[in-house]
Phi, psi and omega in degrees: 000126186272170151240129165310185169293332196218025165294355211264320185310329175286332190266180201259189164309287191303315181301267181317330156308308194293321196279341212256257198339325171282344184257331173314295206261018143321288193272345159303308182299324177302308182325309171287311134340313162285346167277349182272288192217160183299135168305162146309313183223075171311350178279350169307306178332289150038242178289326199276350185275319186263341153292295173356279185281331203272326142300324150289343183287288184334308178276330172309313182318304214277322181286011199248331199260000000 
């Protein structure tokens, strides 16, 4: 799922907690797949790594101020 730069900014706390857990287990499942036989698109790994952080970045912003 893509996001703007400033789609993350618009959800609530529960929404991004909700999204971060579902993409964890998004990048497992590739993990394990890519250890049984090759992905289609290994940059998914990636990317979905870089969602993450760009979701978690969002809630630290957020617990600081």
């Amino acid at each position: 799922m893509k996001k703007t730069e400033n789609g993350y900014k618009n959800m609530s706390e529960q929404d991004i907690l909700a999204q971060v857990k579902e993409q964890k287990n998004a990048i497992t499942k590739m993990r394990f797949a890519h250890a049984v036989n090759q992905l289609d698109r290994p940059s998914m790994m990636k990317n979905t790594r870089k969602e993450i952080a760009r979701m978690l970045t969002e809630l630290n912003s957020r617990n600081k101020a």
